[in-house]
C-alpha positions as CSV (number, residue, x, y, z in Angstrom):
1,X,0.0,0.0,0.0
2,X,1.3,3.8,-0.8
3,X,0.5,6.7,1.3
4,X,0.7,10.2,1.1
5,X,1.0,13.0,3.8
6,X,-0.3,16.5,4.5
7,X,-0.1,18.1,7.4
8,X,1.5,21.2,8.4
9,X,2.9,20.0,11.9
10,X,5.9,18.5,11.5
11,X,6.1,16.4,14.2
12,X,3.2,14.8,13.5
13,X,4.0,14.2,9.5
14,X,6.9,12.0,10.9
15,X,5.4,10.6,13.7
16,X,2.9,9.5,10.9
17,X,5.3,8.4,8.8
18,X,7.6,5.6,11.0
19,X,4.0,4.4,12.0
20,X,3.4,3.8,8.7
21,X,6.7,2.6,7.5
22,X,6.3,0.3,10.6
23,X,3.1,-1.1,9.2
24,X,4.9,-1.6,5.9
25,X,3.2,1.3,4.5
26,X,5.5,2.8,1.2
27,X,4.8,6.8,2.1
28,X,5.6,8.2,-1.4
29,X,6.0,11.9,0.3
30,X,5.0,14.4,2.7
31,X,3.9,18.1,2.7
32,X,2.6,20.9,4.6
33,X,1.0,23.2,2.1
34,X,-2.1,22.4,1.3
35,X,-2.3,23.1,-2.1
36,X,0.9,21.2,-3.1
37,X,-1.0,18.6,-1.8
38,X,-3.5,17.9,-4.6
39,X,-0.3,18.3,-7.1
40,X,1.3,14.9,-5.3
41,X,-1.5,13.9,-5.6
42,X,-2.4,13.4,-8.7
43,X,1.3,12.8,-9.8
44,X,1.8,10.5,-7.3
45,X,-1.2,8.5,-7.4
46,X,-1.3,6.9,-3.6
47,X,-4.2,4.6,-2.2
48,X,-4.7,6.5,0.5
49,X,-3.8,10.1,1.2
50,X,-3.9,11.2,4.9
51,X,-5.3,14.5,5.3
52,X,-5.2,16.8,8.2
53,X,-8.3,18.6,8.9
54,X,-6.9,22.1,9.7
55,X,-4.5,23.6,7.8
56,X,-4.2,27.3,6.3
57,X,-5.6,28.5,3.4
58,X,-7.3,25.4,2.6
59,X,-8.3,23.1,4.4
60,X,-8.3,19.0,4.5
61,X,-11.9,18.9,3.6
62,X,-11.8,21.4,0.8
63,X,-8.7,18.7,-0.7
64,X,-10.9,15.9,0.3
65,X,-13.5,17.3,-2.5
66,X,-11.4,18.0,-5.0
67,X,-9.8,14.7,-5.0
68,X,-13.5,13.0,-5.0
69,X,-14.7,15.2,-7.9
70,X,-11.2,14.7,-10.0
71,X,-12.4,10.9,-9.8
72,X,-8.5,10.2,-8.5
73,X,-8.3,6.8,-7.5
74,X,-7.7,7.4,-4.0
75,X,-8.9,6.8,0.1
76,X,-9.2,9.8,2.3
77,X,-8.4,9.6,6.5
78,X,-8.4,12.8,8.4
79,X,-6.0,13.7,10.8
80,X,-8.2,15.6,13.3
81,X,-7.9,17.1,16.8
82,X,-11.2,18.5,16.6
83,X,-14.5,16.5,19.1
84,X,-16.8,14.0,18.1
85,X,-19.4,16.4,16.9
86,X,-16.9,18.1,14.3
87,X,-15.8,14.6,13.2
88,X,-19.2,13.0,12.6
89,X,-19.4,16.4,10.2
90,X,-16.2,15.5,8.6
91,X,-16.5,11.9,8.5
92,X,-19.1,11.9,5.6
93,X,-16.6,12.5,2.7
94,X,-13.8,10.6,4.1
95,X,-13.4,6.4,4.7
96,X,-12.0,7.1,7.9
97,X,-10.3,9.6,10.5
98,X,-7.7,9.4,13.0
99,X,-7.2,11.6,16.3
100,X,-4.0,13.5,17.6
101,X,-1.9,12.2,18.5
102,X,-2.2,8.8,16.2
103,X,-2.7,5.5,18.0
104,X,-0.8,2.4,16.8
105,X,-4.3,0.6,16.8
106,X,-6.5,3.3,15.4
107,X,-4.0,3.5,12.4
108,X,-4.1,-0.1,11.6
109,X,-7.7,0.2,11.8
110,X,-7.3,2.4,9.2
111,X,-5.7,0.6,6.8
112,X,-7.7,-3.0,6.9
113,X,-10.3,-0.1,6.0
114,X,-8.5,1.3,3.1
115,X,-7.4,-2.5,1.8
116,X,-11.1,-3.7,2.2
117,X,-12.6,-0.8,-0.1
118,X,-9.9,-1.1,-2.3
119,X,-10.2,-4.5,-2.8
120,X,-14.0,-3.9,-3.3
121,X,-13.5,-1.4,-5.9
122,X,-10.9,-3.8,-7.7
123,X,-13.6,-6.4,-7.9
124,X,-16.0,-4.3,-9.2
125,X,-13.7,-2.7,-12.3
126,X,-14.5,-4.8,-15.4
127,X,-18.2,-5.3,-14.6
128,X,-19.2,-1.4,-14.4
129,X,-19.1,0.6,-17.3
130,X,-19.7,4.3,-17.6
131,X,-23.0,4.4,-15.7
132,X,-26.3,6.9,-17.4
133,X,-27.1,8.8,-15.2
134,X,-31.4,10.2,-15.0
135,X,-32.5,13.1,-12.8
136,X,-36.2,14.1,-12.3
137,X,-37.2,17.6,-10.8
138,X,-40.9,17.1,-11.8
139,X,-42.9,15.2,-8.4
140,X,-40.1,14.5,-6.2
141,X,-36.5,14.7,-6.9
142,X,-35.0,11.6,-8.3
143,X,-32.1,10.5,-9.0
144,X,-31.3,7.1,-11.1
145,X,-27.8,5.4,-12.4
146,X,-28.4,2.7,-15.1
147,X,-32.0,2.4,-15.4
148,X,-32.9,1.2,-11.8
149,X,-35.9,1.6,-10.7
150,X,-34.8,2.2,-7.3
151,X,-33.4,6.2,-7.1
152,X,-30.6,7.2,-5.2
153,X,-31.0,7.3,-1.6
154,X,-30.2,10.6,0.5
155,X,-28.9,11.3,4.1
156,X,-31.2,14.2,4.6
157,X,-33.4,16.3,2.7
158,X,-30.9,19.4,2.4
159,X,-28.6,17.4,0.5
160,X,-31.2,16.1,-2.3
161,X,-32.6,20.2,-2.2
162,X,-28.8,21.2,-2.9
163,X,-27.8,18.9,-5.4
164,X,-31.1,19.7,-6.9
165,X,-30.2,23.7,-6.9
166,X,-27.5,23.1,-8.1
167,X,-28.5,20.8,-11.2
168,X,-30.6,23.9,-12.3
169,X,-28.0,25.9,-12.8
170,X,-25.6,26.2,-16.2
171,X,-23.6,23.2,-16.8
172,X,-20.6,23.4,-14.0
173,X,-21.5,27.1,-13.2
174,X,-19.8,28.3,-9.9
175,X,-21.8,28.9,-7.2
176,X,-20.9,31.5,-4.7
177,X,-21.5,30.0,-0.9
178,X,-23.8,33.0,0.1
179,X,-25.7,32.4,-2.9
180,X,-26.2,29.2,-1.4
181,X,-26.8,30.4,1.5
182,X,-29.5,32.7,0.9
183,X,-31.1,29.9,-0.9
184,X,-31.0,27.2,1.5
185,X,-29.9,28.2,4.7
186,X,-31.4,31.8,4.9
187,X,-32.2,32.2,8.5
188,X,-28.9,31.4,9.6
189,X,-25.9,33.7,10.3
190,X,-23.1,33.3,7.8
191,X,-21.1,31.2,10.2
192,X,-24.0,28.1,10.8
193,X,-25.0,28.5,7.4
194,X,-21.2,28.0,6.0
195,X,-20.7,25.0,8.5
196,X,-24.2,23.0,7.3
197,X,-23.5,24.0,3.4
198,X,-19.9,22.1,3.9
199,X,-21.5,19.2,5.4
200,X,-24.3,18.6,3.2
201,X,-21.7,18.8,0.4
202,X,-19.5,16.4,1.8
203,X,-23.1,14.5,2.4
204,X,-23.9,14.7,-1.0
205,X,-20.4,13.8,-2.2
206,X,-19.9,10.8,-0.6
207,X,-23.5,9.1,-1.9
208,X,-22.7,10.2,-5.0
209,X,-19.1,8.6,-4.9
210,X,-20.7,5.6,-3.1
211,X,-22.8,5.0,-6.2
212,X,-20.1,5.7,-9.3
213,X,-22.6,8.6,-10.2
214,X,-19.9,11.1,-12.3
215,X,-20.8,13.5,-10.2
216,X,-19.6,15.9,-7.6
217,X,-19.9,19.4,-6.1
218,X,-16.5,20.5,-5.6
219,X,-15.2,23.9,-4.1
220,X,-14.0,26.8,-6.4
221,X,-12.8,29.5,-4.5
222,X,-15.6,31.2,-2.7
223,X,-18.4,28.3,-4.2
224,X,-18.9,25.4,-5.3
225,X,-19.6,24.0,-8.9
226,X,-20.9,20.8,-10.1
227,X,-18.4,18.4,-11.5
228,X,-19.9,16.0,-14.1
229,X,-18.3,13.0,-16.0
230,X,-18.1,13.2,-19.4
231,X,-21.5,11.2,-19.8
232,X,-23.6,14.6,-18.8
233,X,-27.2,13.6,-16.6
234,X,-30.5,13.7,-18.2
235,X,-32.5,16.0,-16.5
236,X,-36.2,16.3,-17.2
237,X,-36.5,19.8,-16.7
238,X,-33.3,20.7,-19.0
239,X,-34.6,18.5,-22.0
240,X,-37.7,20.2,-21.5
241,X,-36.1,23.8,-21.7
242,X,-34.4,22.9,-24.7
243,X,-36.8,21.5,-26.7
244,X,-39.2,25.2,-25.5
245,X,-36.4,27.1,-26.5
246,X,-35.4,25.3,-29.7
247,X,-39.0,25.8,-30.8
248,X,-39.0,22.2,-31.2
249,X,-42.8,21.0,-32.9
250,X,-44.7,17.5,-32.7
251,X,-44.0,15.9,-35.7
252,X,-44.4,11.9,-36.3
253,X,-40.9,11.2,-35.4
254,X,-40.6,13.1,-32.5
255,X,-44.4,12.9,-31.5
256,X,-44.0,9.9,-28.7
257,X,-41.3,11.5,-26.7
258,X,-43.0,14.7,-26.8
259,X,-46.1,13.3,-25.0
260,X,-44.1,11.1,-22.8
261,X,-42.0,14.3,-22.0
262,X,-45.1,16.6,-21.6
263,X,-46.8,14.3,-19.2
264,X,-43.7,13.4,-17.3
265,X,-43.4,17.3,-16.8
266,X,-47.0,17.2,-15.6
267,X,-46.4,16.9,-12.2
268,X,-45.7,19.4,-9.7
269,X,-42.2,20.9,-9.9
270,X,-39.9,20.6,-7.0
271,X,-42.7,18.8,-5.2
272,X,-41.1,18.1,-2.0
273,X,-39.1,21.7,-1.7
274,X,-40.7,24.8,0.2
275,X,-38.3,27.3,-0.4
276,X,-38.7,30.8,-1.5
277,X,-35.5,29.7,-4.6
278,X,-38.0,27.4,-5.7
279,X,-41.2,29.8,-7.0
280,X,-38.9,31.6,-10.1
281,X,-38.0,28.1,-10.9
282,X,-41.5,26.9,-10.6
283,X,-43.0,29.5,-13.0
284,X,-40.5,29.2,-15.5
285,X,-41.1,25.7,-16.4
286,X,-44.6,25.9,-15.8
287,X,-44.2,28.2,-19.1
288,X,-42.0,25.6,-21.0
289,X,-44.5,22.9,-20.2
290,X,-47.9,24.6,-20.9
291,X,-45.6,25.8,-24.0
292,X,-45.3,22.2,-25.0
293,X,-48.2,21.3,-24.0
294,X,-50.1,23.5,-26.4
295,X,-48.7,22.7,-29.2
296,X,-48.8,19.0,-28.8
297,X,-52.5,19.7,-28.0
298,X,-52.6,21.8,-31.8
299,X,-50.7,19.0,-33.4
300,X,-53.8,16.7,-32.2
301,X,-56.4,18.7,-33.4
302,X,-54.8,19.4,-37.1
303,X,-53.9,15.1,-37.0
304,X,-57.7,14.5,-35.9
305,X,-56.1,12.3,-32.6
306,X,-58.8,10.3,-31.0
307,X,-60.9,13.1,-29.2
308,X,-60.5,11.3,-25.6
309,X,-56.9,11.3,-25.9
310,X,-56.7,14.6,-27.1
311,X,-59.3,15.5,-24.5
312,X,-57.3,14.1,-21.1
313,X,-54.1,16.2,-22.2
314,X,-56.6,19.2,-23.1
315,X,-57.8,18.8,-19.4
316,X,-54.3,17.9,-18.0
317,X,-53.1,21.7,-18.9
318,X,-56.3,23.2,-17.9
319,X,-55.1,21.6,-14.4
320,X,-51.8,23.9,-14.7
321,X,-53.9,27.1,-16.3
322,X,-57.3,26.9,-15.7
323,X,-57.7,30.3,-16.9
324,X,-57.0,30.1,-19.9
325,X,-59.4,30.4,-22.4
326,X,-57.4,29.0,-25.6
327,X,-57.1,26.1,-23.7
328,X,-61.1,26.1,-22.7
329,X,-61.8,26.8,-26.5
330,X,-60.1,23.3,-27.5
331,X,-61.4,21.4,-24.5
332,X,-64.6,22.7,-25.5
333,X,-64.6,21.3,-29.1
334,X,-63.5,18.0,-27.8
335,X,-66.3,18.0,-25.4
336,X,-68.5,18.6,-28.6
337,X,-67.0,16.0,-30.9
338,X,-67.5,13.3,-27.5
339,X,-70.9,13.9,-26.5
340,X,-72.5,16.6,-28.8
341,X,-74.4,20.1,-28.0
342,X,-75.4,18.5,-24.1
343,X,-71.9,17.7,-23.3
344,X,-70.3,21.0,-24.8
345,X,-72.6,23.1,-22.9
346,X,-72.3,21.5,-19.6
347,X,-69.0,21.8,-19.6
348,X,-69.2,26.2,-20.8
349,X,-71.9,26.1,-18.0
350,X,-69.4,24.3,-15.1
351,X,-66.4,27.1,-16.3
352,X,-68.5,30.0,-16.2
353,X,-69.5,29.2,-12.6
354,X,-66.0,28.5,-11.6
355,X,-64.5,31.9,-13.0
356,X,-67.9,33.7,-11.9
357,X,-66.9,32.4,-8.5
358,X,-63.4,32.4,-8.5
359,X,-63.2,35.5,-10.2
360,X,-66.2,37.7,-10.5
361,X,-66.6,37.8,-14.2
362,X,-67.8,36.1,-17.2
363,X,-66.4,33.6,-19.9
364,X,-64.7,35.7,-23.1
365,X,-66.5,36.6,-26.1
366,X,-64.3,33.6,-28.4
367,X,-65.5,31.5,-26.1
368,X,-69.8,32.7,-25.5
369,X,-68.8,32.6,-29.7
370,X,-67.7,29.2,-30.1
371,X,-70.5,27.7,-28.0
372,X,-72.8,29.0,-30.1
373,X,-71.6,28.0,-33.6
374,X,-70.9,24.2,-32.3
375,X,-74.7,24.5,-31.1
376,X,-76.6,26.2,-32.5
């Protein structure tokens, strides 16, 4: 096994080292400055890399998540003085952690830990490809590797409201930490906010190293952007956007994933999320999918679709605008081709009560108009 070393007290660096040496550990070098670390790093290409937790500048967490999200092929241990509370923080990103001053026993601990995983991951090369990668923000956040059925599993809520904040942003954007504050953490001070955003990344982080994802938040200065492999997710709400913006329309070779996309975009966005970030997201893609929506609905009318079909995704966008009187207009000729003049004016009769109601006024004049010429 091959180790490296970073941590600024000497003493301790070569302390570590004889231990290691002792344990027949080959320590390929040692260093106090934090950002040669992740050089030696990747030239040097240990198994495990021992990381103190407290160092200037940057500190063994921050190197912890840029070694993760540079996929180097690499164990983390923190070197820690710091009390149980801070380590159970710590310990999320990292296989293992040792206390000051190192323990003969705690160390060897250590490395069954590091040749156990190691020899997991060595098992598993050859039988895992590059895995696909499927994210849903429509209903409940979801996120699936290789088709399962099963999504990705979350330690808490924050970190699946994170990752999914951070998913809507451009493709590996950085993220300054008080945007994230004000987004997720906003009734904090800036000091409990920064020390909950750094665990819920190294949260999130390990899962997503856990499961091969491709994917990791990893610090950039003041932030944090999301690292992808080369293999880039597909997220419902991005292939919704594009096809919006890209003025894409229902034709019959696109025509079954535009329905399977419409009505997977159906449901509520950002179901489980309550915060205030959410709402400018929310009406966005309620645009794009009423947007897509529409003209799916138009491409049924001008292809003469079976009126029930046509009819349930007429009703399905009412659901999202039911306002909306271009929307009413078509129901209302499908209610017409279904049942006749009966059907059609039950259902002007049901939405003028619900806007007289809900709204104090009356149906349009396109509307009264089209009634009439389908009935009279």
């Amino acid at each position: 096994m091959r180790a490296v070393i970073v941590d600024d007290e000497p003493l301790v660096a070569e302390q570590l080292d004889r231990m290691l040496a002792g344990a027949g550990v080959t320590v390929l070098g040692r260093c106090a400055n934090p950002h040669e670390a992740l050089g030696m790093a990747r030239s040097l290409q240990p198994d495990v890399l021992f990381l103190d937790i407290e160092m200037p500048e940057l500190n063994g967490l921050e190197i912890a998540e840029r070694v993760y999200a540079d996929k180097l092929d690499m164990e983390v241990v923190f070197i820690t003085a710091h009390n149980q509370y801070a380590i159970d923080a710590f310990r999320v990103n990292a296989l293992d952690y040792l206390l000051k001053p190192v323990m003969e026993e705690d160390l060897q601990r250590s490395l069954e830990r590091v040749e156990t995983r190691r020899q997991h991951r060595a098992g598993a090369l050859g039988s895992v490809g590059q895995r696909t990668v499927a994210v849903e923000l429509f209903g409940k956040f979801a996120l699936y590797l290789d088709g399962s059925p099963d999504p990705v599993r979350w330690v808490t809520s924050k970190c699946a409201e994170l990752l999914a904040y951070m998913l809507l942003q451009p493709w590996e954007k950085e993220v300054s930490k008080w945007a994230l504050f004000e987004a997720l953490w906003p009734t904090q001070n800036e000091e409990k906010a920064g020390i909950n955003l750094r665990s819920t990344v190294s949260r999130i982080n390990k899962t997503l190293r856990d499961s091969g994802s491709g994917i990791a938040l990893t610090s950039i200065r003041n932030g944090y952007r999301l690292f992808l492999s080369d293999e880039v997710p597909g997220v419902d709400a991005a292939e919704l956007e594009l096809f919006a913006l890209d003025a894409v329309e229902p034709d019959p070779n696109n025509l079954a994933h535009i329905e399977q996309l419409v009505h997977r975009c159906s449901r509520p966005f950002l179901q489980e999320f309550d915060g205030a970030w959410c709402e400018p997201y929310r009406k966005q893609y309620r645009q794009y999918f009423l947007q897509m929506g529409k003209k799916l609905l138009l491409y049924d009318e001008r292809t003469g679709t079976e009126p029930l079909k046509a009819l349930r995704l007429a009703e399905l966008l009412v659901e999202h605008d039911p306002y909306d009187e271009s929307l009413r207009e078509a129901a209302l000729k499908l209610h017409y081709r279904i049942g006749g003049s009966r059907r059609a004016n039950g259902y002007y009769e049901a939405y003028a009560e619900l806007i007289r109601t809900e709204l104090g006024t009356l149906p349009g004049h396109a509307i009264a108009g089209l009634l009439r010429a389908l009935t009279d």
